[in-house]
DSSP file (Angstrom, degrees, kcal/mol; ACC not computed):
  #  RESIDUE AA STRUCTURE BP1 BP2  ACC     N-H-->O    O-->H-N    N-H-->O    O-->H-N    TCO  KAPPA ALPHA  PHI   PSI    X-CA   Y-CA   Z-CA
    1    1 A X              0   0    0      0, 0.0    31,-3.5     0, 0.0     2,-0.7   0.000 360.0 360.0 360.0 132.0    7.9  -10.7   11.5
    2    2 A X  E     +a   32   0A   0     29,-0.2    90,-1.2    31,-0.1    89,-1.1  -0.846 360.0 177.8 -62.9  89.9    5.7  -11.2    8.3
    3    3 A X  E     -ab  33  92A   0     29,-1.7    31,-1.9    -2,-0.7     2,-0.3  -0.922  12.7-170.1 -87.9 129.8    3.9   -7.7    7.0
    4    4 A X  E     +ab  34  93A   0     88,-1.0    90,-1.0    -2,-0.3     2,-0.3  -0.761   8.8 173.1-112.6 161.2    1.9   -7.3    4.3
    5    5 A X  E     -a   35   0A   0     29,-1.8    31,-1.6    -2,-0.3     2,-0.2  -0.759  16.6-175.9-144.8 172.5    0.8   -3.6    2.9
    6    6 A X  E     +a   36   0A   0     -2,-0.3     2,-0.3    29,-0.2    31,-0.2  -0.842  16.3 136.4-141.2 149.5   -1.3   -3.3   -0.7
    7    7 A X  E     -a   37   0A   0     29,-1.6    31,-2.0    -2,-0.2    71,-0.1  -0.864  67.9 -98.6-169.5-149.1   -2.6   -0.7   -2.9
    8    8 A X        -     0   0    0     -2,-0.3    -1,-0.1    29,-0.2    29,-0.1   0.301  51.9-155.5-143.0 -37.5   -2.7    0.1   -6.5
    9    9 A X        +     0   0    0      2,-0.1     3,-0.4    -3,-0.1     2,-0.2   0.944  28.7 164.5  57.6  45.4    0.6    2.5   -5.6
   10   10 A X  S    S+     0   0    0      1,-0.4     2,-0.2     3,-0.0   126,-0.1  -0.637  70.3  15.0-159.6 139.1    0.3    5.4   -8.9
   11   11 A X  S    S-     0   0    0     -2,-0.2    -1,-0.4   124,-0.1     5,-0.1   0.365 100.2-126.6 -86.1 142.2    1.5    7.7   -8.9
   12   12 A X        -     0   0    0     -3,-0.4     2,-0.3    -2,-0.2    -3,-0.0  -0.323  42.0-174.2 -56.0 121.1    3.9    6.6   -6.0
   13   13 A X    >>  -     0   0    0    121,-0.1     3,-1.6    -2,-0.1     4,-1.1  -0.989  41.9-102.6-142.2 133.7    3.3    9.4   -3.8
   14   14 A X  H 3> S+     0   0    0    132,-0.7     4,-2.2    -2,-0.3   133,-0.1   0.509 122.8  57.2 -32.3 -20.3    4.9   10.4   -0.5
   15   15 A X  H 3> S+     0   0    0     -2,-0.4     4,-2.0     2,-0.2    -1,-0.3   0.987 111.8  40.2 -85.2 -66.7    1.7    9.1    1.4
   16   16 A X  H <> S+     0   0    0     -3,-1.6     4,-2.5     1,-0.3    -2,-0.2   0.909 111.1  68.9 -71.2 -44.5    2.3    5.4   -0.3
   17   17 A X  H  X S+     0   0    0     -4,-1.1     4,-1.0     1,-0.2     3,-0.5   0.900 103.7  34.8  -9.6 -93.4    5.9    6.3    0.5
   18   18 A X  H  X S+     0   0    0     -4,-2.2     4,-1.1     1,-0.2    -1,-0.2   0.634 113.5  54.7 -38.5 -38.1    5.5    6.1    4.2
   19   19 A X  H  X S+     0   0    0     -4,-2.0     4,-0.9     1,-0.2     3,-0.3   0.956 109.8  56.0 -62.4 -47.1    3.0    3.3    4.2
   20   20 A X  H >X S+     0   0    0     -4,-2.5     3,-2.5    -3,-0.5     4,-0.5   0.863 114.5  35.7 -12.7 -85.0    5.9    1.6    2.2
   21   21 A X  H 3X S+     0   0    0     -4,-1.0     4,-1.3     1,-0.5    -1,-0.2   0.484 109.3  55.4 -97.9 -18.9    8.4    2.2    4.7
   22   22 A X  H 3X S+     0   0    0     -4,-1.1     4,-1.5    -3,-0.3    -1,-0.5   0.703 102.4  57.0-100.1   4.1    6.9    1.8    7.8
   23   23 A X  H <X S+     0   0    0     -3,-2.5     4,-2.3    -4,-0.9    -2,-0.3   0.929 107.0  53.4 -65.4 -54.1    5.7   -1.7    6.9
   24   24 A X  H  X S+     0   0    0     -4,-0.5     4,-1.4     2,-0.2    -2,-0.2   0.834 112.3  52.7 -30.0 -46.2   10.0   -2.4    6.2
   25   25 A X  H >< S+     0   0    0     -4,-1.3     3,-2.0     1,-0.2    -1,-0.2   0.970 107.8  42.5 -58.7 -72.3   10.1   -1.1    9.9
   26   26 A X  H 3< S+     0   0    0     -4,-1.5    -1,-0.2     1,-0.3    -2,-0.2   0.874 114.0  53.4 -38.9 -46.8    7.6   -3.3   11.5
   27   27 A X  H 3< S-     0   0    0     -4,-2.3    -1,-0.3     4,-0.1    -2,-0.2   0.877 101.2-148.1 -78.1 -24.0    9.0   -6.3    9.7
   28   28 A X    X<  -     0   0    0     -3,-2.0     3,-1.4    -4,-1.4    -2,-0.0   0.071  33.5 -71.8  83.7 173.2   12.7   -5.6   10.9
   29   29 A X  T 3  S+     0   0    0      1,-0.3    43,-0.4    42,-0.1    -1,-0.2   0.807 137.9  37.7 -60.4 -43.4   16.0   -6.4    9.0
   30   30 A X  T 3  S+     0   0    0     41,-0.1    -1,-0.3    -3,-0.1     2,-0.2  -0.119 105.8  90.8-119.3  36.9   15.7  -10.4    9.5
   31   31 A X  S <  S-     0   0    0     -3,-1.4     2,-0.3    -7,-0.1    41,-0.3  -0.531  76.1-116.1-113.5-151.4   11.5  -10.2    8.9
   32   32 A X  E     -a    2   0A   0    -31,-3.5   -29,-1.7    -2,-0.2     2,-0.3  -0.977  18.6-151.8-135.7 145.1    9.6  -10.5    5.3
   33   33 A X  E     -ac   3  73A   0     39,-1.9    41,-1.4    -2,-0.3     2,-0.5  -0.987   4.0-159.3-123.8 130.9    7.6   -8.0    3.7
   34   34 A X  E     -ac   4  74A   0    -31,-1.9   -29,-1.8    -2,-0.3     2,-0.6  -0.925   3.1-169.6-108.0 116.2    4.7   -8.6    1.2
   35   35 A X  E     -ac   5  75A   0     39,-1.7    41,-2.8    -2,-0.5     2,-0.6  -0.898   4.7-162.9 -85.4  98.3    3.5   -6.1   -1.2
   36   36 A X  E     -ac   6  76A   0    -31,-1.6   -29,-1.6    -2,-0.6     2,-0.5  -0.747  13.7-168.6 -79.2 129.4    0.1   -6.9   -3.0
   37   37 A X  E     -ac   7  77A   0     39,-2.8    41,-3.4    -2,-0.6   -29,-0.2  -0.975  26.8-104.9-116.8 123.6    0.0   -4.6   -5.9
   38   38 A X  E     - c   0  78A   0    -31,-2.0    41,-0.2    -2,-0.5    43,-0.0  -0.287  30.2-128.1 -58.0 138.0   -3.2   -4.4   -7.7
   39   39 A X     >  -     0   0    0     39,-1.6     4,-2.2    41,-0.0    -1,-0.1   0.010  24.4-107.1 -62.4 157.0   -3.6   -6.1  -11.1
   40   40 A X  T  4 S+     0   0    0      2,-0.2    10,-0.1     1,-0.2    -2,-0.1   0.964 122.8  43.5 -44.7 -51.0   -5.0   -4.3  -14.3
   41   41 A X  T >4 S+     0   0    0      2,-0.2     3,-1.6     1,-0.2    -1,-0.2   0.930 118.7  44.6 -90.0 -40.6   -8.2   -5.9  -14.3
   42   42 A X  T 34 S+     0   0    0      1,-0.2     3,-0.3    36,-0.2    -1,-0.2   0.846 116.7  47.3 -31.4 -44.0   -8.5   -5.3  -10.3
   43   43 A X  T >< S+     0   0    0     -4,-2.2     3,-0.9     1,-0.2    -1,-0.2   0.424  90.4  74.7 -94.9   5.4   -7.3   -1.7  -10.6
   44   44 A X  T <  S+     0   0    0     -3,-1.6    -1,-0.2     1,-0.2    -2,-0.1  -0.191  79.1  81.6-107.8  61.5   -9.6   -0.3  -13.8
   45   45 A X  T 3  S+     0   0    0     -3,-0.3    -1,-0.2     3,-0.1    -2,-0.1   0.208  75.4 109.6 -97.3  -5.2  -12.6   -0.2  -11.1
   46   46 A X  S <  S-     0   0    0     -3,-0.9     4,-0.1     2,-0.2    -3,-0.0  -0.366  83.1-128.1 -70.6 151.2  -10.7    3.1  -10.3
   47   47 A X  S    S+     0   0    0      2,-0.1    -1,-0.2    -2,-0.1     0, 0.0   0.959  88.5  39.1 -72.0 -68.7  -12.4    6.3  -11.2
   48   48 A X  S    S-     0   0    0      1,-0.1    -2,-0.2    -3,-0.1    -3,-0.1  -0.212  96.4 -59.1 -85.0 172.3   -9.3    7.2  -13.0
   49   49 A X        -     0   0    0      1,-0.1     2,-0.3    -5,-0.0    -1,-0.1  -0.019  41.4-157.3 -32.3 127.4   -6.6    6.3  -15.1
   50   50 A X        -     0   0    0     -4,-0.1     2,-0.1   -10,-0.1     3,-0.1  -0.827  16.9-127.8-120.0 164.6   -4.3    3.9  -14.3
   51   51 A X        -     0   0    0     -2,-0.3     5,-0.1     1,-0.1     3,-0.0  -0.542  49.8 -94.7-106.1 160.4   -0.5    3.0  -15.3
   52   52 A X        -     0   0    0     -2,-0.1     3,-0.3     1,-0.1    -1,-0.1  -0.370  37.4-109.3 -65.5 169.0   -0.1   -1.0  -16.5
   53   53 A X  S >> S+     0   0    0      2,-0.2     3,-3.3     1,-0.2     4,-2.0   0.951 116.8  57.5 -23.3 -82.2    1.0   -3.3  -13.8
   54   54 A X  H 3> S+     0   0    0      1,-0.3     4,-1.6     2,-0.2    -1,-0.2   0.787 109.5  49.4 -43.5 -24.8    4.6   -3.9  -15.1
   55   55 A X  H 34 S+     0   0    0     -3,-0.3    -1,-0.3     2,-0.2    -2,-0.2   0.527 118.6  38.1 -95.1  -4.1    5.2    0.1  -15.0
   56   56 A X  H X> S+     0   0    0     -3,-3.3     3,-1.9     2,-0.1     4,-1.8   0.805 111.1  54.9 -99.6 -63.6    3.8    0.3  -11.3
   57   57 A X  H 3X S+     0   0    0     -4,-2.0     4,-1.6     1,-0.2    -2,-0.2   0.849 112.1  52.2 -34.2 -60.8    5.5   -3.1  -10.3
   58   58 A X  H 3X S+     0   0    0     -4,-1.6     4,-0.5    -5,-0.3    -1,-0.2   0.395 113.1  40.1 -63.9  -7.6    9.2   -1.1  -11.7
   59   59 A X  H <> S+     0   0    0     -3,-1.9     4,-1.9     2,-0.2    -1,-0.2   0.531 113.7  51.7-107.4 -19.8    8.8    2.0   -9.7
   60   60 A X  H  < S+     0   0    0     -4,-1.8     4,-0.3     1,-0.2    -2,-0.2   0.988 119.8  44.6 -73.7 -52.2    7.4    0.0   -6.2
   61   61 A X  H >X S+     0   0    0     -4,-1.6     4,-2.4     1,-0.2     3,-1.6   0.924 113.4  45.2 -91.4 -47.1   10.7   -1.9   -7.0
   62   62 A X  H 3X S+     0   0    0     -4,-0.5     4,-4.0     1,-0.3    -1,-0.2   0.911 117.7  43.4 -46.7 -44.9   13.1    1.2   -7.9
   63   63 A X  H 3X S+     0   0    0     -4,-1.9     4,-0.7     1,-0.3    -1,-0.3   0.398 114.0  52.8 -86.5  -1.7   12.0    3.3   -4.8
   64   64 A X  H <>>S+     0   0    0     -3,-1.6     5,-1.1    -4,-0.3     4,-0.5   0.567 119.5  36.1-147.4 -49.3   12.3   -0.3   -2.6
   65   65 A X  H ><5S+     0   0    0     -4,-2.4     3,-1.9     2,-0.2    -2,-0.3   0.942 115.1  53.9 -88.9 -41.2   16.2   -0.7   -4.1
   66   66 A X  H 3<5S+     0   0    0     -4,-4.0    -2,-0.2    -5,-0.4    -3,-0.2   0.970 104.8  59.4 -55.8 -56.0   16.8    3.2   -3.9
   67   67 A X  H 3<5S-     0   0    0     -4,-0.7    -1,-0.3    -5,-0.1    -2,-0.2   0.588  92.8-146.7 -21.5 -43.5   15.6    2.7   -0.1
   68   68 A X  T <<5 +     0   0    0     -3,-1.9     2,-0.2    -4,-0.5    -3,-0.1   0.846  36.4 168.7  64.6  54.0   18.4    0.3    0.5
   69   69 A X      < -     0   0    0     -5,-1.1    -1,-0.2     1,-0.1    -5,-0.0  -0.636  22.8-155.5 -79.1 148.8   15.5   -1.4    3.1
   70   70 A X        +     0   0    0     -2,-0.2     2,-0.7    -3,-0.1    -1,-0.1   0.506  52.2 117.7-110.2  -2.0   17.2   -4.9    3.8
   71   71 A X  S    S-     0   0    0      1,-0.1   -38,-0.2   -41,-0.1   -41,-0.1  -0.540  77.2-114.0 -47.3  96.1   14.3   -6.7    4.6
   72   72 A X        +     0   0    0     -2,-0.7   -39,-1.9   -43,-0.4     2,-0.4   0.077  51.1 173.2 -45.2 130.5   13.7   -9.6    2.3
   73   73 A X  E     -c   33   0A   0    -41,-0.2     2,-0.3    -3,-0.1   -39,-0.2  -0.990  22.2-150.9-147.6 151.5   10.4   -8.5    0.6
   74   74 A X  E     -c   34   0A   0    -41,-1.4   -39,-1.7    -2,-0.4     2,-0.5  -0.736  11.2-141.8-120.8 147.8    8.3   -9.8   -2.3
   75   75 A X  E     +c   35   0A   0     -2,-0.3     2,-0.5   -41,-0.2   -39,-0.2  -0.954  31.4 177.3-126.5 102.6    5.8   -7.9   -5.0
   76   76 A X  E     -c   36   0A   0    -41,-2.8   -39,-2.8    -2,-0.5     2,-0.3  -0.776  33.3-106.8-109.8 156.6    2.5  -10.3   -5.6
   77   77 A X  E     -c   37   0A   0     -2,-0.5     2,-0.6   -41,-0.2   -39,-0.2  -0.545  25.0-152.1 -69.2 134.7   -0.5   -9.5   -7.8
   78   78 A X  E     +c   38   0A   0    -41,-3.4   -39,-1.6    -2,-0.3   -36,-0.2  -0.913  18.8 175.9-118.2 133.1   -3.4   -8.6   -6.0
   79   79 A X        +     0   0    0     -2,-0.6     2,-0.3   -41,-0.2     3,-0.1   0.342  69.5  30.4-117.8   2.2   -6.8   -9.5   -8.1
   80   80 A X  S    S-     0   0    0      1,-0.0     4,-0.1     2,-0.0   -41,-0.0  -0.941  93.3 -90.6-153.7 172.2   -9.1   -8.5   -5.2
   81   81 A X  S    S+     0   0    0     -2,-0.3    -1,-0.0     2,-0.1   -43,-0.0   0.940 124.5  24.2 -53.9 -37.2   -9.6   -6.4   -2.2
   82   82 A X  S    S-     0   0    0      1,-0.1     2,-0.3    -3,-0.1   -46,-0.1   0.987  83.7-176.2 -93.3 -40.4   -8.0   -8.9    0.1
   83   83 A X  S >  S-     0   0    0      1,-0.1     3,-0.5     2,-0.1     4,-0.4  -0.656  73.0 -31.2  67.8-129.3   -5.7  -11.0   -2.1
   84   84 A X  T 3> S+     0   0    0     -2,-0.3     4,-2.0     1,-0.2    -1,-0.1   0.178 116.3  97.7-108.2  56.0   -4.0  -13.9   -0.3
   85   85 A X  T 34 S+     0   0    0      2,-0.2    -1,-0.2     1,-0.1     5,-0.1   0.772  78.7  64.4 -97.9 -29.6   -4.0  -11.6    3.2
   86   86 A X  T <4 S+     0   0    0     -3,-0.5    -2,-0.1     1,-0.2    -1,-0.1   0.983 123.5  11.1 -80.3 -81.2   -7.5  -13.9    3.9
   87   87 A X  T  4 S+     0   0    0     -4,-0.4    -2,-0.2     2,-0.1    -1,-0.2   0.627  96.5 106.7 -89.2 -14.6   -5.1  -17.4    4.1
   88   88 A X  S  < S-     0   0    0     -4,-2.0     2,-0.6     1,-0.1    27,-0.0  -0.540  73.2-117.7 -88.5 163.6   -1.4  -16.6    4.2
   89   89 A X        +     0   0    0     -2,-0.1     2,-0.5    26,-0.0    -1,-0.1  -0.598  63.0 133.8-110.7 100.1    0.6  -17.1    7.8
   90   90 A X        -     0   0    0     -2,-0.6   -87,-0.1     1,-0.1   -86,-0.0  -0.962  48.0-146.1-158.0 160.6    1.7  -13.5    8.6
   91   91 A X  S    S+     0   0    0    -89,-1.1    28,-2.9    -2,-0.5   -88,-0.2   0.934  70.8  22.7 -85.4 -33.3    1.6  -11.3   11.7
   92   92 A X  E     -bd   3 119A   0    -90,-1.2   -88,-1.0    26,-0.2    28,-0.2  -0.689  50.1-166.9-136.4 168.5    1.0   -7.7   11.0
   93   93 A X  E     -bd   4 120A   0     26,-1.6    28,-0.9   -90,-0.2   -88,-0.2  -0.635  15.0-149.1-151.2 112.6   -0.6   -5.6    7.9
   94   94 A X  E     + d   0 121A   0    -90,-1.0     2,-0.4    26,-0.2   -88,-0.2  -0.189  26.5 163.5 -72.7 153.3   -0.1   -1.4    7.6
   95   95 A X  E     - d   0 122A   0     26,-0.6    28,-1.6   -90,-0.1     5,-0.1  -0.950  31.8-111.6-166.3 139.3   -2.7    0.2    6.2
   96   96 A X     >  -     0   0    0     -2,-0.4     4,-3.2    26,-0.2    28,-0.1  -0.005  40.7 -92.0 -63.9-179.9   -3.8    4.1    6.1
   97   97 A X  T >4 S+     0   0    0      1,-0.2     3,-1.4     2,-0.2     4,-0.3   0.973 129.7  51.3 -67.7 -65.2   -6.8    5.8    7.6
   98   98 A X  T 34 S+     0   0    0      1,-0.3     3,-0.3     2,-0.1    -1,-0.2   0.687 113.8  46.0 -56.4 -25.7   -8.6    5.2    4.3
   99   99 A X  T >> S+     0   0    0      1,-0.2     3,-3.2     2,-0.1     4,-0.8   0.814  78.4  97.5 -87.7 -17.7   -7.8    1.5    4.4
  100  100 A X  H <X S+     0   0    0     -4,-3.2     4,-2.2    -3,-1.4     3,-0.2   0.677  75.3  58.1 -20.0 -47.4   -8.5    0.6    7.6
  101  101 A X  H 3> S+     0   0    0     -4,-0.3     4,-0.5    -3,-0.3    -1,-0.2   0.497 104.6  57.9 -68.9   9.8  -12.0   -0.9    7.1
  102  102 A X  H <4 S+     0   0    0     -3,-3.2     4,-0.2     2,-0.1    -1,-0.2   0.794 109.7  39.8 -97.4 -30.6  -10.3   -3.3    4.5
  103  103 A X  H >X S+     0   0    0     -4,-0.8     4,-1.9     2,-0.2     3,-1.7   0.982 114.9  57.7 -72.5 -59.9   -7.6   -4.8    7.5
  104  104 A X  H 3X S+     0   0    0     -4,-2.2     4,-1.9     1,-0.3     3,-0.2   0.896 113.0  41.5 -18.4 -69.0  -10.9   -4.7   10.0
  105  105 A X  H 3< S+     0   0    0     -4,-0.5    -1,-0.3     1,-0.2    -2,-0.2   0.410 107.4  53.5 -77.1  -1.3  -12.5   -6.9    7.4
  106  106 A X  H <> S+     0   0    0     -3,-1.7     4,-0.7    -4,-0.2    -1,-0.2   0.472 110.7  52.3 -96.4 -24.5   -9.8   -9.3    6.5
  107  107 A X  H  X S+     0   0    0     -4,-1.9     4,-3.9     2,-0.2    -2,-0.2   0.882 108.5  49.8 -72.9 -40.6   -9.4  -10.1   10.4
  108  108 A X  H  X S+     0   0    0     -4,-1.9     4,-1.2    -5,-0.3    -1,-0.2   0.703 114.3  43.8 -82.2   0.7  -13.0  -10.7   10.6
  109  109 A X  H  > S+     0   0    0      2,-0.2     4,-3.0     3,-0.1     6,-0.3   0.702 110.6  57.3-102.6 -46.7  -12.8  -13.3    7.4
  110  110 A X  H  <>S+     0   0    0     -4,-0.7     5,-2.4     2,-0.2    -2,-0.2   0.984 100.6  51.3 -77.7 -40.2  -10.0  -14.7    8.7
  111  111 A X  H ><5S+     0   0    0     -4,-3.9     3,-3.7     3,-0.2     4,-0.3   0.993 109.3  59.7 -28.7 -71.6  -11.7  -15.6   12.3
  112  112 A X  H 3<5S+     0   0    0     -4,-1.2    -2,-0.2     1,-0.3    -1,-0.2   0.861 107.4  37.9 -16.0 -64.6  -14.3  -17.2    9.9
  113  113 A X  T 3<5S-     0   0    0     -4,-3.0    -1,-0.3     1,-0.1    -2,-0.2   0.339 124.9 -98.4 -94.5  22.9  -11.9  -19.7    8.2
  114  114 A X  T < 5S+     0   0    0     -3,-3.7     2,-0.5    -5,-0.3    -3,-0.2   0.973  76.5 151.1  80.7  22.9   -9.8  -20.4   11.9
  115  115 A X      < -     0   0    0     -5,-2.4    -1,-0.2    -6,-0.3    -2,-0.1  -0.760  48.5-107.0 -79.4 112.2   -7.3  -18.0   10.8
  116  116 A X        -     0   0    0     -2,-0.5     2,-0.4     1,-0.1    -1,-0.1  -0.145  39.2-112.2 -32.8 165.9   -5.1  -15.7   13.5
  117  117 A X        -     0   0    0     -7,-0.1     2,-0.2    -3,-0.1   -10,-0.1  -0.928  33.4-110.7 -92.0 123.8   -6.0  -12.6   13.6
  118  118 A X        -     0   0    0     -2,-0.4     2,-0.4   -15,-0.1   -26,-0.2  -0.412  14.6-115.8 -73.1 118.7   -3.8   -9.9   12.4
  119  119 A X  E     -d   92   0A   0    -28,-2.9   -26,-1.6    -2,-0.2     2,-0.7  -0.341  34.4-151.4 -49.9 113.3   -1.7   -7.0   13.8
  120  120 A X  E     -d   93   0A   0     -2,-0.4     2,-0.4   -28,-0.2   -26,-0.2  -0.629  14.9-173.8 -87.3 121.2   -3.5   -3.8   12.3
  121  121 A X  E     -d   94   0A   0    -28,-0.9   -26,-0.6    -2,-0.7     2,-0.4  -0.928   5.1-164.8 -92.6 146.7   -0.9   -0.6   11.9
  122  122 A X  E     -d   95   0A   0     -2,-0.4   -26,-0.2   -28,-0.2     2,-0.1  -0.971   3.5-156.5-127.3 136.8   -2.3    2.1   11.0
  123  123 A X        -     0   0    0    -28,-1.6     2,-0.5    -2,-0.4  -104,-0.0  -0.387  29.6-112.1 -85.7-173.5   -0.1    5.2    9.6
  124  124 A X        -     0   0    0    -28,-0.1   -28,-0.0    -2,-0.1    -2,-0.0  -0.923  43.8 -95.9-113.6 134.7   -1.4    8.6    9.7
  125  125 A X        -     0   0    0     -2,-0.5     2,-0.4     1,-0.1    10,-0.1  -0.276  34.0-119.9 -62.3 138.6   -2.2   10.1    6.0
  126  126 A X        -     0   0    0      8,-0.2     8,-5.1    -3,-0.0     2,-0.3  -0.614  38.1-151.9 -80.1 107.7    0.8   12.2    4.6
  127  127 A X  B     -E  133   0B   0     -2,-0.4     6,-0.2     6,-0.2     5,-0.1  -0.850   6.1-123.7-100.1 170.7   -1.2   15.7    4.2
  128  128 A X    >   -     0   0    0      4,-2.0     3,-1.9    -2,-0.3    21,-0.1   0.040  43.8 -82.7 -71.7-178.1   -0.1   18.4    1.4
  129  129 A X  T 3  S+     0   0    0     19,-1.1    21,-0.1     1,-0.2    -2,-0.1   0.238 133.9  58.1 -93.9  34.7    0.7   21.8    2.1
  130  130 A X  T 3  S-     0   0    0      2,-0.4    -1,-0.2    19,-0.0     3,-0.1   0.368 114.5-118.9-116.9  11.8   -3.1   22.6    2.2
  131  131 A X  S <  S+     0   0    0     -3,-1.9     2,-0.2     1,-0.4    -2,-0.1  -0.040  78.9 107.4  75.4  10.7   -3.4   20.0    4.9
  132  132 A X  S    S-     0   0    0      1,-0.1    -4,-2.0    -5,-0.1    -1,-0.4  -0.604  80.1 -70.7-109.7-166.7   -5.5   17.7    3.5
  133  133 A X  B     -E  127   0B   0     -6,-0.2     2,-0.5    -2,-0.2    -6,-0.2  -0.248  33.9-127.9-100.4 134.3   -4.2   14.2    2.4
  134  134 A X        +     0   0    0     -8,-5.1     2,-0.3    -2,-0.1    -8,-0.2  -0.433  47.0 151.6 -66.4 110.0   -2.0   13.5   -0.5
  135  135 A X     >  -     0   0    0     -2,-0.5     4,-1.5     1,-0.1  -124,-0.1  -0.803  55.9 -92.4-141.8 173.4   -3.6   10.9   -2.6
  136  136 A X  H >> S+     0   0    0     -2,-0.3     4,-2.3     1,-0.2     3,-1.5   0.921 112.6  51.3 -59.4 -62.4   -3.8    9.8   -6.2
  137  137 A X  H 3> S+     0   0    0      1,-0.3     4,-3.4     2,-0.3     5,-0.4   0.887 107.5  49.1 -42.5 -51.7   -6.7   11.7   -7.5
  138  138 A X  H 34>S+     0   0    0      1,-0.3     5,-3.2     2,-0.2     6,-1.2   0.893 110.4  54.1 -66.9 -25.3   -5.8   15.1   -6.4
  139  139 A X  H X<5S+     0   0    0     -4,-1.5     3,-1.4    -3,-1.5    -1,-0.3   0.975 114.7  40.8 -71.6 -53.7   -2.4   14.2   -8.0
  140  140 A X  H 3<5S+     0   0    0     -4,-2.3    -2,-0.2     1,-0.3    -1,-0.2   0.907 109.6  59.4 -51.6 -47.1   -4.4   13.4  -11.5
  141  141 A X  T 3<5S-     0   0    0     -4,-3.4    -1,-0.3    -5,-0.2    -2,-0.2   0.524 111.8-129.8 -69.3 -15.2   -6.6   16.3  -11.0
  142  142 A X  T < 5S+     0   0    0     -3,-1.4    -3,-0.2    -5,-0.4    -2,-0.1   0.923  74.7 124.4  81.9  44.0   -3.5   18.3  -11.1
  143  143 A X  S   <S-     0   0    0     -5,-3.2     8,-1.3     1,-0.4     2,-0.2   0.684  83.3  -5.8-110.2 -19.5   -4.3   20.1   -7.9
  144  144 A X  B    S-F  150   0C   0     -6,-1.2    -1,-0.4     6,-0.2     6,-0.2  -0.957  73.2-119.4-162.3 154.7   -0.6   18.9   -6.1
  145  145 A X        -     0   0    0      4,-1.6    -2,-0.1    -2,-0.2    -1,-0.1   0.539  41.1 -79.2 -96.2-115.3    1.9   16.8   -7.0
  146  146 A X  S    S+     0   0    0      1,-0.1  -132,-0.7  -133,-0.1  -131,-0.2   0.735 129.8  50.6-106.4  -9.1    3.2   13.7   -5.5
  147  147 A X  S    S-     0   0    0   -134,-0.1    -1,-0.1     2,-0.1     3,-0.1   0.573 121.4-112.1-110.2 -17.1    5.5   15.4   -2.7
  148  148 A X        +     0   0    0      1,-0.3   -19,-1.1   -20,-0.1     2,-0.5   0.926  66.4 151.0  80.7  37.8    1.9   17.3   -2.0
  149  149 A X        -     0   0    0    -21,-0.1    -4,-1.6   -20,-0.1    -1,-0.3  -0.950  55.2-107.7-102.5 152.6    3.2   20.7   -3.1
  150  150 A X  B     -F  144   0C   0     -2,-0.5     2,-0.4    -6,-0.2    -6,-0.2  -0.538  30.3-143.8 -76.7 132.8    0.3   22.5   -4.4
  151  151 A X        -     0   0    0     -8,-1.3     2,-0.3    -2,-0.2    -1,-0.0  -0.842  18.3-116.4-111.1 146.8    0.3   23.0   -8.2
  152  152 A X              0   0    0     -2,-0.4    -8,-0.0     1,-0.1    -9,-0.0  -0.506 360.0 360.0 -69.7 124.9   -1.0   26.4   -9.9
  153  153 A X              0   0    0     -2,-0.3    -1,-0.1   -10,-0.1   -10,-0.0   0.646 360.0 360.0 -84.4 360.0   -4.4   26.0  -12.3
């Protein structure tokens, strides 16, 4: 099985973990996994900072060998929301609660152009120990860190 996942991935944070890992599941030992990772110029539409590409691209890849996943898997630039999820031949794509409406809308573009239609997974958000969900901001805002322990102000 083909799976694709994307994000912008920093700081690589137990949440992107998981999405990570349960896209390696779904695709199985002898499937392919595609990882779009947002581009420079894609990714400074973020309210905050962001780390370059090549330093994002080298931790997605450490935590991906550290993993010891055996699933043949690939790292592409992504330069848009959908990147090439719109035309390339794959079966499934994981996505969080907060990305869902992006997989919704890449099925419905891909009906347009005669495309299949995609399996959507969706994981369940990784919360912090204050139960709400570990994401990039809160981690820049210094309010928890990546593992979603609460940090002191």
């Amino acid at each position: 099985m083909k799976v694709m996942v994307g994000g912008t991935f920093d700081p690589l944070h137990d949440g992107h973990k998981r999405l990570i890992s349960r896209t390696f599941e779904l695709a199985g030992p002898d499937g392919q996994v595609v990882i779009g990772l947002t581009t420079d110029s894609f990714a400074s539409s973020k309210t905050h900072p962001i780390r370059p590409y090549t330093v994002r691209r080298q931790e997605l890849e450490r935590y991906i060998h550290k993993s010891y996943f055996t699933t043949h898997w690939t790292i592409e630039p992504l330069n848009d929301r959908f990147g090439s999820a719109l035309d390339a031949d794959f079966d499934a794509i994981v996505v969080s609660e907060e990305t869902l409406p992006a997989a919704v809308e890449i099925n419905r573009l891909r009906h347009k152009r005669r495309k299949k239609k995609v399996d959507i997974h969706q994981i369940t958000c990784v919360l912090a120990e204050d139960g709400r969900w570990i994401s990039s901001t809160r981690i820049l805002r210094g309010e928890i860190d990546i593992h979603g322990r609460l940090l002191e102000k």
